[in-house]
TORPA-4810 file (N, C-alpha, C, O; in nm, 3 decimals):
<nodes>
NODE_1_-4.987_-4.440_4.108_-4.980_-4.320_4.190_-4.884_-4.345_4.306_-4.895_-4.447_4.374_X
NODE_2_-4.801_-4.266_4.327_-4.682_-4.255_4.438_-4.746_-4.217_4.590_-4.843_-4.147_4.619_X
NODE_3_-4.659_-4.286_4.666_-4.761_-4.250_4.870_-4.643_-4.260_4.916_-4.546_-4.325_4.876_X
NODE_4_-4.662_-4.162_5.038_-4.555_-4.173_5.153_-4.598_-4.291_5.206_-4.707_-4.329_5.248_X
NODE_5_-4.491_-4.342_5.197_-4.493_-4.462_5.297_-4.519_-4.473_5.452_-4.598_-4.542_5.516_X
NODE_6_-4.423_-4.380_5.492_-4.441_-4.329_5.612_-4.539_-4.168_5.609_-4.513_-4.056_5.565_X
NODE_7_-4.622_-4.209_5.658_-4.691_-4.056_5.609_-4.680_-3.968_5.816_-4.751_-3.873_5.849_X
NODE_8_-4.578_-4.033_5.910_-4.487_-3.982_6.038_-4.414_-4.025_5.965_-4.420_-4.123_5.892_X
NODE_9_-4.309_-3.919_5.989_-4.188_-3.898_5.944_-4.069_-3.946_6.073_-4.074_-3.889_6.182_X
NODE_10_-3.970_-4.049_6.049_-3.893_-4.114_6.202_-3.797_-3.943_6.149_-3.755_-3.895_6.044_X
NODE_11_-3.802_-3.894_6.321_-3.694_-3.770_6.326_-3.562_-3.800_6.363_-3.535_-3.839_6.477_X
NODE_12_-3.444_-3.778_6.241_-3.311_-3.820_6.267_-3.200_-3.660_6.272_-3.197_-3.541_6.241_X
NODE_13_-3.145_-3.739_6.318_-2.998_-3.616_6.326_-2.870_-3.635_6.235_-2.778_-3.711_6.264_X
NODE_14_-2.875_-3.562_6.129_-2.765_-3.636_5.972_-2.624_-3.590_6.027_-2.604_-3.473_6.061_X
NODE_15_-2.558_-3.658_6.030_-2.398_-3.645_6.039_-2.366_-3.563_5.990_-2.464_-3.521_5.927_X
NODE_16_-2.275_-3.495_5.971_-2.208_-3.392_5.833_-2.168_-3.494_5.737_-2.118_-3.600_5.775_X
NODE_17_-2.195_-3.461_5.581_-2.148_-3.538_5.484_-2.117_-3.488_5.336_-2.184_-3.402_5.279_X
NODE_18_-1.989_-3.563_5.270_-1.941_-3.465_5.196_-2.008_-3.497_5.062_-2.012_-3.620_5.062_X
NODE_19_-2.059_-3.457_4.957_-2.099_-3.499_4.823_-2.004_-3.448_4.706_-1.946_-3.341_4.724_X
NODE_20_-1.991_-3.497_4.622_-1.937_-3.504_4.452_-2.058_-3.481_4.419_-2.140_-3.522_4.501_X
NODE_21_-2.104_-3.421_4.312_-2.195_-3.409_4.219_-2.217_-3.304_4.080_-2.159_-3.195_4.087_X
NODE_22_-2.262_-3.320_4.011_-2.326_-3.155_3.932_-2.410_-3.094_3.957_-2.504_-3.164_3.993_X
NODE_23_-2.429_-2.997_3.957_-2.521_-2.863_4.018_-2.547_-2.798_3.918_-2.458_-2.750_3.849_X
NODE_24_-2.709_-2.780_3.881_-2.746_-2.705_3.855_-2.894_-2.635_3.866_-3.002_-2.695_3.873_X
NODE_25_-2.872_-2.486_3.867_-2.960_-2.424_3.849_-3.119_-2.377_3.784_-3.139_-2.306_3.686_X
NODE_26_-3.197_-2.428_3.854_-3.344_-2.473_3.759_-3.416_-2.419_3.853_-3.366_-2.382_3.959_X
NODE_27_-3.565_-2.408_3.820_-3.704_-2.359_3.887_-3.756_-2.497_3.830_-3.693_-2.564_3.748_X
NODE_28_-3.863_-2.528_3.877_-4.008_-2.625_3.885_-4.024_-2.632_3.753_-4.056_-2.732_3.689_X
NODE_29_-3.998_-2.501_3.703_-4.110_-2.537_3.567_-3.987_-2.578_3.459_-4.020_-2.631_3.354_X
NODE_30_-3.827_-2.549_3.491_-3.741_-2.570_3.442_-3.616_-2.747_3.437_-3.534_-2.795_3.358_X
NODE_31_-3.679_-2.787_3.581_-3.614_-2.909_3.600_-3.624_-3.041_3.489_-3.726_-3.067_3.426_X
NODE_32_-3.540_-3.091_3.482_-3.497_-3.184_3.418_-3.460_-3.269_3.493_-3.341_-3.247_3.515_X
NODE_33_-3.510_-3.390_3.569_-3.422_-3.462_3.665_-3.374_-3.581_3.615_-3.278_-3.638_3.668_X
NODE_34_-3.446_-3.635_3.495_-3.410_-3.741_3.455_-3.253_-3.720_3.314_-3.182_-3.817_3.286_X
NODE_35_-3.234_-3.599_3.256_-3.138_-3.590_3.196_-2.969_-3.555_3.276_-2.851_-3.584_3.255_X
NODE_36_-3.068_-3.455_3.401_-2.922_-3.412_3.514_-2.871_-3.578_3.541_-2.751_-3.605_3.536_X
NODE_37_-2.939_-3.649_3.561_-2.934_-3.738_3.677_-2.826_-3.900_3.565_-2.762_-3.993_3.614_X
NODE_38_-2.856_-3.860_3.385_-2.795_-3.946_3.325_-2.663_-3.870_3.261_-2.576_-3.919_3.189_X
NODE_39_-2.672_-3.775_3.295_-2.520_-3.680_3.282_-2.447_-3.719_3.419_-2.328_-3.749_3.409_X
NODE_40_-2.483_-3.720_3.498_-2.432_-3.744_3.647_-2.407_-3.925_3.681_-2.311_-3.966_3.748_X
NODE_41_-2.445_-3.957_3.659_-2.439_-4.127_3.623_-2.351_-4.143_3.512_-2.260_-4.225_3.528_X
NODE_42_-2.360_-4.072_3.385_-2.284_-4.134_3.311_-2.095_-4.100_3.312_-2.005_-4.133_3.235_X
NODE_43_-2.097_-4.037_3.412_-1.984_-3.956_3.477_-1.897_-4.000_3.618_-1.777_-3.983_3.636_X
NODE_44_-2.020_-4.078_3.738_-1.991_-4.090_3.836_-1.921_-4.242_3.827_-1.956_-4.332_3.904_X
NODE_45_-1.861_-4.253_3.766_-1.677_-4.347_3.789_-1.554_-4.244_3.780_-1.432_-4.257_3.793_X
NODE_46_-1.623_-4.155_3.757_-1.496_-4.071_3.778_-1.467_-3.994_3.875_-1.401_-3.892_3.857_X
NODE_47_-1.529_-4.044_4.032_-1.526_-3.954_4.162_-1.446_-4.095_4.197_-1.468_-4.215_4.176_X
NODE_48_-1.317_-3.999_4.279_-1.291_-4.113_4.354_-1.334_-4.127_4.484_-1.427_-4.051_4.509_X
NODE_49_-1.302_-4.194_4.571_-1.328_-4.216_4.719_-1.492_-4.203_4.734_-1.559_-4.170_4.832_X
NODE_50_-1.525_-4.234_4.621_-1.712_-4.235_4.655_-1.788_-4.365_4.761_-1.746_-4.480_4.765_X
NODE_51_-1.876_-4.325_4.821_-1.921_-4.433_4.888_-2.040_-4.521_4.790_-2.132_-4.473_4.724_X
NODE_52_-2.012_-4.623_4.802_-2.099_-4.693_4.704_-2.239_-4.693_4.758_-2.261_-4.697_4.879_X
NODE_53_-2.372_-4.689_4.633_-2.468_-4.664_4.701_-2.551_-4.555_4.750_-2.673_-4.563_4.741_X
NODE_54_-2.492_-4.451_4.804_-2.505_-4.329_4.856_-2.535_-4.226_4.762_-2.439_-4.171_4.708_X
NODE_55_-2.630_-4.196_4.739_-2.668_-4.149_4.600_-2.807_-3.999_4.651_-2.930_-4.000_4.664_X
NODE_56_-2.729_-3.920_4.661_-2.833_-3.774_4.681_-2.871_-3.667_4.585_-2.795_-3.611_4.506_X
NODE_57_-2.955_-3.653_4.597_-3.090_-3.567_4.478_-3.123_-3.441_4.552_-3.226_-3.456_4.618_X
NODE_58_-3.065_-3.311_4.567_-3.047_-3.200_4.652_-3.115_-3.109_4.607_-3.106_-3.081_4.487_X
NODE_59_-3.190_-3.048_4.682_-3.236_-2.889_4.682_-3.179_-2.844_4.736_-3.167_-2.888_4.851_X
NODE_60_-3.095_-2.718_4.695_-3.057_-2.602_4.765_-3.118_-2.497_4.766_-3.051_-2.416_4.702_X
NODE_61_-3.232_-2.440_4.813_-3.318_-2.337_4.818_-3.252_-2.192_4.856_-3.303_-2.088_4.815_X
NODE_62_-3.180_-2.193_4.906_-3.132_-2.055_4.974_-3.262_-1.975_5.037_-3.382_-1.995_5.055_X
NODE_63_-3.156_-1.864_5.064_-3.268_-1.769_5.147_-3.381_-1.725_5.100_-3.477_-1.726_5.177_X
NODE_64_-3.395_-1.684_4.986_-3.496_-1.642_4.910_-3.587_-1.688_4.889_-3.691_-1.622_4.881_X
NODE_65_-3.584_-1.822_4.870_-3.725_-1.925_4.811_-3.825_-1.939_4.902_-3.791_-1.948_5.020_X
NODE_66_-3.918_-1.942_4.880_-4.049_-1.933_4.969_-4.151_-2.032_4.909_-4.180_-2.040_4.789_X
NODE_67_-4.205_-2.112_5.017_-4.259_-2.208_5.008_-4.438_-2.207_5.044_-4.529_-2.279_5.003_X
NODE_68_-4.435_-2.089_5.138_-4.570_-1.973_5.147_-4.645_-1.963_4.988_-4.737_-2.000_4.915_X
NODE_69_-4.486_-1.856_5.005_-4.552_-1.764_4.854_-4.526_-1.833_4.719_-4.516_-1.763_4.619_X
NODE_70_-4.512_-1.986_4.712_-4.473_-2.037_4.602_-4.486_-1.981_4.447_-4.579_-1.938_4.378_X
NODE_71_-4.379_-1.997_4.432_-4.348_-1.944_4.253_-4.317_-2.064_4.168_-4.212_-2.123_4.195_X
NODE_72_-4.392_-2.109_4.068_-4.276_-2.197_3.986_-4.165_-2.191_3.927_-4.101_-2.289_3.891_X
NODE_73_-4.128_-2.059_3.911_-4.014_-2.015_3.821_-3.929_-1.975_3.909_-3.812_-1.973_3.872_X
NODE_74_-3.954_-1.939_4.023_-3.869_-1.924_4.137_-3.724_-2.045_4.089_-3.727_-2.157_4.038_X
NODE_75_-3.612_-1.961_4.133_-3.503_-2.112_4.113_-3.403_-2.100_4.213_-3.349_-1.992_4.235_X
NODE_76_-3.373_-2.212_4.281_-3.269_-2.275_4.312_-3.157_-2.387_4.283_-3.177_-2.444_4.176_X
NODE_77_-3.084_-2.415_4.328_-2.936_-2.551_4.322_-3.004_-2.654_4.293_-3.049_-2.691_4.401_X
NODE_78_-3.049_-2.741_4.193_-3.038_-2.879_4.229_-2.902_-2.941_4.206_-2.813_-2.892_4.136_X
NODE_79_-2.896_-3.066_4.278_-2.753_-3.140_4.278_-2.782_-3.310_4.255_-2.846_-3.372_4.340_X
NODE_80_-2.740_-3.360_4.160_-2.742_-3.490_4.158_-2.588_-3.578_4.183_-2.510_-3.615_4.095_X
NODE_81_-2.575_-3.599_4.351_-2.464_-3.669_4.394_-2.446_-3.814_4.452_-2.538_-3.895_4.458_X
NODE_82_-2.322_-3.836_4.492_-2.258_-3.929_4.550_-2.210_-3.888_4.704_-2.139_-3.787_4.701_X
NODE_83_-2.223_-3.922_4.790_-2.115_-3.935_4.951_-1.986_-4.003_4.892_-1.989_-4.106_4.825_X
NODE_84_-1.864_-3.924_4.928_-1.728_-3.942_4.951_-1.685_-3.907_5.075_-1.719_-3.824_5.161_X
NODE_85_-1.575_-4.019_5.059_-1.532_-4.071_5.222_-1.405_-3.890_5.232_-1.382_-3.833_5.338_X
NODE_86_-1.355_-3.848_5.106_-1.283_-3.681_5.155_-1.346_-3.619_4.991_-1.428_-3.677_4.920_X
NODE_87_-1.280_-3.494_4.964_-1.335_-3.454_4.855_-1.219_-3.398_4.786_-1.237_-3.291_4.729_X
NODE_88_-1.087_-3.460_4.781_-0.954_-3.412_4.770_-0.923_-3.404_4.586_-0.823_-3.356_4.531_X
NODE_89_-1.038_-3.464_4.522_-0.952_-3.486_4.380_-1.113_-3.471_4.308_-1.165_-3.581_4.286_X
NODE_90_-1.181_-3.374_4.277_-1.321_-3.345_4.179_-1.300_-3.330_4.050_-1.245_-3.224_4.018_X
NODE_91_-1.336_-3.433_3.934_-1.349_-3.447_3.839_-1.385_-3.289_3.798_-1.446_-3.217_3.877_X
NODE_92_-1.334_-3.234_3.645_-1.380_-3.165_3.582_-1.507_-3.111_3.562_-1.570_-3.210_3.525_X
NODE_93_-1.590_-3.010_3.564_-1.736_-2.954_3.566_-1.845_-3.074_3.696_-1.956_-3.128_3.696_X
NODE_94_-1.737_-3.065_3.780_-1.784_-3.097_3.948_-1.788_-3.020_4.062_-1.695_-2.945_4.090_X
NODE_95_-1.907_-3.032_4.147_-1.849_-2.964_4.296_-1.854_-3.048_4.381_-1.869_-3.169_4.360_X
NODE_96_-1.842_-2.985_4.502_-1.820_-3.028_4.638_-1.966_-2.937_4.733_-1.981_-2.816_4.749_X
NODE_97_-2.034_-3.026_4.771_-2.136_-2.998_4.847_-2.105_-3.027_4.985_-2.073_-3.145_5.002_X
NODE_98_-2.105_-2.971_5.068_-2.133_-3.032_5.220_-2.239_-3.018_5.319_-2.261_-2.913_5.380_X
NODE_99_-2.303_-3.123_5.333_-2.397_-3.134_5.402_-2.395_-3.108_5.567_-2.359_-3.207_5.631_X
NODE_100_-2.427_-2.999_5.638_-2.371_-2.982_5.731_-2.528_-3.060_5.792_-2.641_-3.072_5.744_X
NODE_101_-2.449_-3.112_5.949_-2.528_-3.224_6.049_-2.680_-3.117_6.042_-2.690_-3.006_5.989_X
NODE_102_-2.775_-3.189_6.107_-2.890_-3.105_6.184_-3.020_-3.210_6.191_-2.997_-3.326_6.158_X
NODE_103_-3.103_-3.189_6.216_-3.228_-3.245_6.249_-3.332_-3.246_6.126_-3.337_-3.145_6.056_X
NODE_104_-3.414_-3.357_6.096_-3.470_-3.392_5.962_-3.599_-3.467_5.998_-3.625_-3.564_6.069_X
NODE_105_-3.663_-3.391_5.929_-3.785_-3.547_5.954_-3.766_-3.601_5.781_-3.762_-3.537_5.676_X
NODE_106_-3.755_-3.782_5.820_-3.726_-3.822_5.720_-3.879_-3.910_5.653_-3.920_-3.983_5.743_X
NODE_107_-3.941_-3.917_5.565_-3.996_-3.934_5.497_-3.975_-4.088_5.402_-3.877_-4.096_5.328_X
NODE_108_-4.073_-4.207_5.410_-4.020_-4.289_5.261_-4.161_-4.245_5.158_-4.278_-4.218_5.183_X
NODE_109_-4.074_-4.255_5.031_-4.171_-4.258_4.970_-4.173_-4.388_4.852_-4.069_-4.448_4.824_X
NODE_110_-4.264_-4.412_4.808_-4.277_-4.518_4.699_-4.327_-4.469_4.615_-4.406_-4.382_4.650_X
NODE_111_-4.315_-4.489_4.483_-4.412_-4.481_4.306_-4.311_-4.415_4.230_-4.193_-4.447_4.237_X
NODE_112_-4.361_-4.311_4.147_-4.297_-4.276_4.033_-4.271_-4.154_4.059_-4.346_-4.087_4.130_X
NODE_113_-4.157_-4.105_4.005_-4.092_-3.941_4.005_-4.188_-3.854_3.999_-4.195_-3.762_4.080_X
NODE_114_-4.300_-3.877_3.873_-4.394_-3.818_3.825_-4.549_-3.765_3.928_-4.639_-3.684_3.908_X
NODE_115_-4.518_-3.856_4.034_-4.618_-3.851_4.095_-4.581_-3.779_4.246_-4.660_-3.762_4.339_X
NODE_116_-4.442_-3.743_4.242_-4.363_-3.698_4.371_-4.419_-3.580_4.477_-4.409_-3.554_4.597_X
NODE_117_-4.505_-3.506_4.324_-4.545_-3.377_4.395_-4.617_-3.374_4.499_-4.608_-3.287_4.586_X
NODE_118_-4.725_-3.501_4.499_-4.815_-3.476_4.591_-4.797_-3.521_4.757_-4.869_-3.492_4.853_X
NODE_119_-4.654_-3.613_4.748_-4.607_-3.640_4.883_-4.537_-3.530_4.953_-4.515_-3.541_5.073_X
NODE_120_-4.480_-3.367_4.851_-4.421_-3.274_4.933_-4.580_-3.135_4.957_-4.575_-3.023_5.006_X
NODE_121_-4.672_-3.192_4.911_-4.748_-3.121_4.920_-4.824_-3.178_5.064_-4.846_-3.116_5.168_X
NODE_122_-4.853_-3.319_5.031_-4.886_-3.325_5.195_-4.754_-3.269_5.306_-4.786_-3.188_5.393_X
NODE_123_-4.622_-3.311_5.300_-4.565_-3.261_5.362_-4.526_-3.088_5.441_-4.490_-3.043_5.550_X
NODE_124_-4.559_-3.045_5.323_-4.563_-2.885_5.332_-4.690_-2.797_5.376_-4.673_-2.677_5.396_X
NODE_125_-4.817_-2.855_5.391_-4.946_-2.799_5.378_-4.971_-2.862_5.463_-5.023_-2.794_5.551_X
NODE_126_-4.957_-3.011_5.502_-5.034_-3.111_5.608_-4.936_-3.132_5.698_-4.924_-3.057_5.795_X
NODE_127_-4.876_-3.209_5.684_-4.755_-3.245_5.820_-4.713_-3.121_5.885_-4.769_-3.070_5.982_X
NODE_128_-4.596_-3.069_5.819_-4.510_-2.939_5.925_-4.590_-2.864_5.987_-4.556_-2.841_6.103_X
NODE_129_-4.733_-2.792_5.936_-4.830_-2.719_6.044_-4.866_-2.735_6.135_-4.890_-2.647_6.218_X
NODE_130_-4.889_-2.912_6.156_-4.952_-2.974_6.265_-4.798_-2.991_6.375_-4.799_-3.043_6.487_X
NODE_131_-4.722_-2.956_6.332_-4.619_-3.025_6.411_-4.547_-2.921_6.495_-4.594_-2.811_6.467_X
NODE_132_-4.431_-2.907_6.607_-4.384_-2.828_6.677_-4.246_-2.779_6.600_-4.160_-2.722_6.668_X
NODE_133_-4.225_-2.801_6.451_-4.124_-2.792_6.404_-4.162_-2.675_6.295_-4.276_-2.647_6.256_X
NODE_134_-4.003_-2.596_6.244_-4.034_-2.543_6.117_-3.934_-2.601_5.992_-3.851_-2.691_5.999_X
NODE_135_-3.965_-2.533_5.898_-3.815_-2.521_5.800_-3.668_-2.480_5.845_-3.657_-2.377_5.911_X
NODE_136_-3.555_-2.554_5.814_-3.482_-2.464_5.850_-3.410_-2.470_5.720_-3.426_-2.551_5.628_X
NODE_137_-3.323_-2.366_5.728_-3.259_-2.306_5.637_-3.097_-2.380_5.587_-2.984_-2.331_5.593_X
NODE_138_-3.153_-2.535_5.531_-3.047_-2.602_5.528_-3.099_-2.659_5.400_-3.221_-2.647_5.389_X
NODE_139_-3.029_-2.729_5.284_-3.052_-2.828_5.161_-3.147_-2.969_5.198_-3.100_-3.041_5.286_X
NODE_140_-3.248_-3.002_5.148_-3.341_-3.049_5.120_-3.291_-3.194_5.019_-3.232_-3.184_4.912_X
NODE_141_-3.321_-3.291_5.067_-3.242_-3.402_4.981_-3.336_-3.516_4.970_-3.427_-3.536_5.052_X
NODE_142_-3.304_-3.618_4.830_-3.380_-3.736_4.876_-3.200_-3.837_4.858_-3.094_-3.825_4.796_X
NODE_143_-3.273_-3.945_4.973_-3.147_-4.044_4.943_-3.178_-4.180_4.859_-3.273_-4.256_4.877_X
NODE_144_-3.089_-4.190_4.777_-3.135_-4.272_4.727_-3.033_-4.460_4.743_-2.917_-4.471_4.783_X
NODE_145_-3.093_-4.536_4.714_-3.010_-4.651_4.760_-3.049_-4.730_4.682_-3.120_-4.689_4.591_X
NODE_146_-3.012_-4.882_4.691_-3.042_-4.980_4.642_-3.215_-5.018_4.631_-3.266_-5.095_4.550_X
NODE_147_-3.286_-4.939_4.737_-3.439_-4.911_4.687_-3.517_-4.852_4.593_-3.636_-4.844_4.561_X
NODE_148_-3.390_-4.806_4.553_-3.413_-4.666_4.416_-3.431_-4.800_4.308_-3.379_-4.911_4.318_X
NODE_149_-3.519_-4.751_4.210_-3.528_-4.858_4.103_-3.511_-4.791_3.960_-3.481_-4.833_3.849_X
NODE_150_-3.544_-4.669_4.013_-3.551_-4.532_3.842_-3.711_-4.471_3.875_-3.808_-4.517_3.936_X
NODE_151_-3.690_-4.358_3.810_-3.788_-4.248_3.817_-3.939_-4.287_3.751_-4.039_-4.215_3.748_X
NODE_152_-3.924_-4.415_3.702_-4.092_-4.456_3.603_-4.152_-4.586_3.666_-4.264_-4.632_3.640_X
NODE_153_-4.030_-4.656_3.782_-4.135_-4.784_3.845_-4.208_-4.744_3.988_-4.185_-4.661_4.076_X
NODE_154_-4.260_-4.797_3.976_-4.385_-4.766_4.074_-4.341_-4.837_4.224_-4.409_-4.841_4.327_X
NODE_155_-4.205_-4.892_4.200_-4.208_-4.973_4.311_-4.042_-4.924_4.412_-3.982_-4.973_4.508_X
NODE_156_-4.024_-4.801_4.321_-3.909_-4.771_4.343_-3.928_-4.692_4.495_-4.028_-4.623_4.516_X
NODE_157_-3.814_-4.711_4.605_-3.855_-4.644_4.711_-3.698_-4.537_4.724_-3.588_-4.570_4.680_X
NODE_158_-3.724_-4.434_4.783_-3.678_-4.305_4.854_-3.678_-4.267_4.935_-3.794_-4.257_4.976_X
NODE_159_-3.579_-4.213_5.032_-3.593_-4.105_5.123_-3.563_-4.010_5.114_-3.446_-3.981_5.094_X
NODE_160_-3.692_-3.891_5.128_-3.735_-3.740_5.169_-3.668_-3.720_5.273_-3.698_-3.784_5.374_X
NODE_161_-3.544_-3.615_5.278_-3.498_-3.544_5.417_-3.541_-3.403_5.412_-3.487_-3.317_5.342_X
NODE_162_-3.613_-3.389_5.468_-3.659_-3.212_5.499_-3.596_-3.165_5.604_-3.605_-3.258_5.684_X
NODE_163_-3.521_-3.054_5.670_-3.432_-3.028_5.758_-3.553_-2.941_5.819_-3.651_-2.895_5.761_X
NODE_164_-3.516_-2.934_5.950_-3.646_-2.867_6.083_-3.527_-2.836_6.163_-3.405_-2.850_6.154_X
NODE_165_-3.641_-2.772_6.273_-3.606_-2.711_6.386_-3.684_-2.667_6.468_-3.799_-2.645_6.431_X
NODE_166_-3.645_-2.641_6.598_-3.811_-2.630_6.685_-3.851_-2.503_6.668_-3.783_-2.400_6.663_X
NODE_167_-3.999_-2.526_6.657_-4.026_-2.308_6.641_-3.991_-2.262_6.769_-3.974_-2.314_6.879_X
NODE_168_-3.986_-2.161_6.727_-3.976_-2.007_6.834_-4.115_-1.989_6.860_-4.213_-1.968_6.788_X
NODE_169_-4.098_-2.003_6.980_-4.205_-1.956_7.082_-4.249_-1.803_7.127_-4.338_-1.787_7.211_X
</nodes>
């Protein structure tokens, strides 16, 4: 079974940053992360100026998605990328994501892909309520690094970036 590691989240401020990746379009009940993610791997020598290492797993929710009124079929962007140092030369059936700067509570988590759900469920239901922060209306990422081990070991670790902002009073 998978646990936040940090179950306080350390609050950081993300640089702007540029990603290579493939994008696509899925709901909950539609995702595939482990086939996006070996299409995207079996591809990523062909980005140049990539930063080694730097490896992001994106939600793009847009305006619409609601986390209240959850839907499973509801869909948004996922993106399985790389950080590049510019984004001047994108391989064929690629985009260009940019991560614009802002405020995050960042999250580790440890275990298996399979077990992921229940660390955004404490996050979404338990953490953000108690806290002086909301959602904001920015892409949702995990980073992945040399802690990453693959989606089935139990020992593999991640970071959860959820993007915030202070509520309105």
């Amino acid at each position: 079974m998978g646990n936040l590691v940090s179950v306080t989240p350390e609050i950081k401020e993300l640089e702007p940053k540029i990603l290579v990746g493939i994008k696509k379009e899925v709901s909950v009940l539609t995702m595939d992360n482990v086939t996006h993610w070996k299409n995207f791997v079996s591809r990523k020598d062909e980005i140049v100026n990539q930063i080694k290492g730097e490896y992001y797993s994106v939600q793009d929710y847009g305006k619409e998605y609601s986390f209240v009124n959850f839907n499973p079929a509801a869909t948004f962007n996922k993106w399985a990328a790389i950080a590049v140092t510019n984004a001047e030369q994108v391989p064929n059936g690629m985009q260009v994501l940019e991560l614009k700067g802002g405020l995050y509570a960042v999250f580790l988590y440890q275990g298996m892909a399979k077990d992921f759900s229940t660390a955004f469920q404490y996050i979404f239901t338990e953490w953000l309520p108690k806290t002086g922060y909301e959602l904001d209306q920015r892409p949702h990422f995990e980073f992945l690094d040399d802690r990453y081990l693959g989606a089935a070991n139990p020992d593999s670790v991640e970071e959860i970036w959820i993007p915030i902002k202070n509520k309105k009073h």
